[in-house]
C-alpha positions in Angstrom: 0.0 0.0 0.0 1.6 3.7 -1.0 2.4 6.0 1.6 -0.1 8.8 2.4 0.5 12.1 0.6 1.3 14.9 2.5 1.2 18.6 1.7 1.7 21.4 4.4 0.3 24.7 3.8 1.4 27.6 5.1 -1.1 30.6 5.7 0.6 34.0 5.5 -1.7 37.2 5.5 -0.6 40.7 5.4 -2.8 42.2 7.4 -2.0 41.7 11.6 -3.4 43.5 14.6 -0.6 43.1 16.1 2.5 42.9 13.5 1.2 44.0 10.1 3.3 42.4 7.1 4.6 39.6 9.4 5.6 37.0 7.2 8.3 39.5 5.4 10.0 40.7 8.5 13.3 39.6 7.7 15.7 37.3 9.3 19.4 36.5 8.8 18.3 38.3 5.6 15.7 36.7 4.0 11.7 37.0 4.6 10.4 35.0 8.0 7.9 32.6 5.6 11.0 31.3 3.6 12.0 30.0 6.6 8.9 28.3 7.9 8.9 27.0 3.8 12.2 25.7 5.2 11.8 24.2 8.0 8.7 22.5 6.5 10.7 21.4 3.2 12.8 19.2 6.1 10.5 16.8 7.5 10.7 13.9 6.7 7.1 12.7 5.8 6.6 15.8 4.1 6.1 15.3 -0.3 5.2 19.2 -0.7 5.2 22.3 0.5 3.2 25.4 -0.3 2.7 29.2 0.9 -0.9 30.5 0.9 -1.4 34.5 1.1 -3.8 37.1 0.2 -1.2 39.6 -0.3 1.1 40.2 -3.5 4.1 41.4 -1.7 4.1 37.6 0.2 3.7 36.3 -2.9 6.5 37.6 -4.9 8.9 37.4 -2.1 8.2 34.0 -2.0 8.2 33.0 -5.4 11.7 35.1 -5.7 13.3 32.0 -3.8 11.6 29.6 -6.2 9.4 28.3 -3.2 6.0 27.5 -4.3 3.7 29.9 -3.5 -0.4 30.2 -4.4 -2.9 33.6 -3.8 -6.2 33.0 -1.6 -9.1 34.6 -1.4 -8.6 38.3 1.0 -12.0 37.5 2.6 -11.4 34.5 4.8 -12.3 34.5 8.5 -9.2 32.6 9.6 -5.8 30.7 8.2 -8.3 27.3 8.4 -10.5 28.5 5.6 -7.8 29.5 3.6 -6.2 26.2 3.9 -9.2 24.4 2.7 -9.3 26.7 -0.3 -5.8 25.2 -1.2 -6.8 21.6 -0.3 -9.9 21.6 -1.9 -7.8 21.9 -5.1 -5.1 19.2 -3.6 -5.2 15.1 -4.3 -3.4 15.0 -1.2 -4.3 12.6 1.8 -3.2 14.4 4.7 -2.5 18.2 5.2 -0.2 20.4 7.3 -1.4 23.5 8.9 2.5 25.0 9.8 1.8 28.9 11.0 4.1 31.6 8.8 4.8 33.0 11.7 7.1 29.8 13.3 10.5 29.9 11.8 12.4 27.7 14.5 9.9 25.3 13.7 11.5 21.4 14.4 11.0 18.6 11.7 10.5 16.2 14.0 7.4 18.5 15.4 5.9 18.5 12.2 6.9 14.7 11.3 4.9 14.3 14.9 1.4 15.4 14.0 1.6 13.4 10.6 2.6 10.2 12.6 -0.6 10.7 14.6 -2.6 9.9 11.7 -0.7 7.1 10.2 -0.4 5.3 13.2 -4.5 5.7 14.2 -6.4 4.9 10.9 -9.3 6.3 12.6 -7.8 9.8 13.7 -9.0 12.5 11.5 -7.1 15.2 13.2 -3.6 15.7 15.2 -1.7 18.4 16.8 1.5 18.8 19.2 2.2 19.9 22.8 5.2 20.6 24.6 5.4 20.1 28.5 5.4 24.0 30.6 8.8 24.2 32.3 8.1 28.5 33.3 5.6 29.3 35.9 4.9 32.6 34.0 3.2 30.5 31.1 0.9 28.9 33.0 -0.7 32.3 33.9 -0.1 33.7 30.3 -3.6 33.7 28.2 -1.5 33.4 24.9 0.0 30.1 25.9 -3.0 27.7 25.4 -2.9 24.7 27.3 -4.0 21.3 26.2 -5.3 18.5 28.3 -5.7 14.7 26.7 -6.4 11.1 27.6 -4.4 7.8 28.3 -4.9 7.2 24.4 -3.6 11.0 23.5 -6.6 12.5 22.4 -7.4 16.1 23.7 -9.6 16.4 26.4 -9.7 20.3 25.9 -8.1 23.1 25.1 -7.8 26.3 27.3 -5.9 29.6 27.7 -6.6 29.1 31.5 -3.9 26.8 33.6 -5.5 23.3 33.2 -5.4 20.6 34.9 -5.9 22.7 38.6 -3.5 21.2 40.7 -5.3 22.1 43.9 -2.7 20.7 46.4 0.3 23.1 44.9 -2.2 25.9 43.1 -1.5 28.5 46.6 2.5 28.1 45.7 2.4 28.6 41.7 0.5 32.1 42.9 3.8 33.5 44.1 6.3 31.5 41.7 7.7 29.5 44.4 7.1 26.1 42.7 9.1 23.6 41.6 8.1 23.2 37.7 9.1 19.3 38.3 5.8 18.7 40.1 3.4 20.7 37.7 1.8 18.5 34.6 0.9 20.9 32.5 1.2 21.2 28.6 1.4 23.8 26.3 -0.2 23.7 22.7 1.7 24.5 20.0 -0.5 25.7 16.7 0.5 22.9 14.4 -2.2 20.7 12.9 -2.2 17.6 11.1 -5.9 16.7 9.1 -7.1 14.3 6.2 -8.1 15.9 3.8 -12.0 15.0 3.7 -12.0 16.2 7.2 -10.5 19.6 7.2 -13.2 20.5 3.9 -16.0 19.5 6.1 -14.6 21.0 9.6 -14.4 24.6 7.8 -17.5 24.2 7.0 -18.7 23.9 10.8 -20.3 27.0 12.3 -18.4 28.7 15.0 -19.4 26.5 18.5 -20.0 28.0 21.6 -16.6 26.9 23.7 -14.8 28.2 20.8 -16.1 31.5 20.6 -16.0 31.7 24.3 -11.9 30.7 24.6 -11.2 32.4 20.8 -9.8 28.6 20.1 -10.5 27.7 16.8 -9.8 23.9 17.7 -12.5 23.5 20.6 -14.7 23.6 17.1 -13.8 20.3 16.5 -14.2 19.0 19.9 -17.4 20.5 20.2 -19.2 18.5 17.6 -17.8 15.2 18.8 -14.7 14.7 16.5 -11.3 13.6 18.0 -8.0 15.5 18.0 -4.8 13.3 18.5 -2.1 14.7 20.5 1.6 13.9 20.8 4.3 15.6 23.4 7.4 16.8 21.8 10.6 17.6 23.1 11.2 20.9 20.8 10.1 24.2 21.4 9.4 27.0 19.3 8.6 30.3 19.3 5.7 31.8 17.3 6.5 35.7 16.6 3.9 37.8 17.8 5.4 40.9 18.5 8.4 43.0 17.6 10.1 41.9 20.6 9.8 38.1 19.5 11.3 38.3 15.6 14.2 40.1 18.1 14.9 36.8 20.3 14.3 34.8 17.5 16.5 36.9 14.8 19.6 36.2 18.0 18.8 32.5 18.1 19.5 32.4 14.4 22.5 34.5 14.9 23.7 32.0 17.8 23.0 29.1 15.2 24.9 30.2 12.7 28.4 31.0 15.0 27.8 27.9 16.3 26.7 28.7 19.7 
């Protein structure tokens, strides 16, 4: 039997509340996206890899480095939609959601959520968590935290601390905890679907958790589907702000002098 075919997609818009024309911000020289094409080009399960942006400045910048690159629609609601504009033109079986805006990105991450769905025939959705070693990023809303089962499928997804460990919650309010005894996870925005499934879950309304937590993924948990969830080791860092292209524009520095 042939291996699944997989295709990532990476959504790059212009347009950001918080860091407009993102995916251009340049790093070691070259646009931020290019990278993430990168990183995504190294997996190992990976057959193809494609940009998708609403903006012609993305595009050309990314077709400059030969890097294949395809416009969207301007009018979607979120990057999910304007995956499933790409897939629904794909013969792929299983599609990558990697975020333009994670250059440090690890293969083995991304070769993680694909595994989920070759190993569980059943599994129509994956994703990847790292264990919280800070105390700040429990109490940080933009750190979403993931809770799953014996069998790794997500339980649910929160920006609020979860699980509550009530015997040590009193010390993790003044920092005083040791991190060693707290079993929490954070999410980290990279999805793996079939095909089939990611056409029909952007067609879902907007559920109720979801709108409450502004986590797209509590969509899917809402109307009974599963998400499969595996711990990696690697951590990234998504850029947000100005401050974070900084740490991450040293980190690439560091890797290039070898430090």
């Amino acid at each position: 039997m042939p291996s699944p075919h997989v295709t990532v997609i990476i959504p790059a818009r212009y347009q950001s509340s918080r860091f407009p024309g993102k995916p251009l911000a340049l790093i070691d020289g070259r646009p931020m996206v290019c990278h993430v094409h990168d990183a995504a080009s190294r997996a190992s399960l990976v057959n193809r890899v494609i940009v998708a942006t609403d903006d012609q400045r993305i595009f050309e910048a990314v077709a400059a480095e030969a890097k294949e690159v395809v416009m969207t629609s301007p009018d979607h609601p979120s990057g999910t939609d304007r995956l499933a504009e790409v897939a629904a033109g794909l013969d792929s079986d299983i599609i990558v959601n990697v975020q333009g805006d994670e250059p440090l990105i690890h293969r083995e991450t991304i070769d993680g959520a694909i595994q989920l769905l070759l190993d569980d025939p059943g599994a129509e959705m994956g994703t990847v968590c790292r264990r919280i070693e800070a105390v700040e990023d429990l109490w940080n809303p933009n750190v979403v935290k993931v809770v799953f089962d014996g069998q790794g499928n997500a339980l649910y997804f929160s920006r609020s601390p979860i699980p509550f460990h009530r015997d040590l919650w009193g010390m993790l309010g003044n920092n005083s905890v040791d991190m060693q005894e707290v079993i929490c996870y954070k999410h980290m925005g990279l999805y793996s679907y079939r095909r089939d499934f990611l056409l029909r879950y952007a067609g879902l309304s907007p559920a109720r958790l979801e709108n409450i937590e502004k986590l797209e993924q509590l969509r899917v948990l809402e109307n009974g589907c599963r998400i499969k969830v595996a711990v990696t080791p690697y951590d990234s860092i998504g850029v947000d702000s100005p401050a974070d292209l900084e740490r991450v524009r040293e980190l690439f520095l560091q890797n290039r002098r070898g430090t």
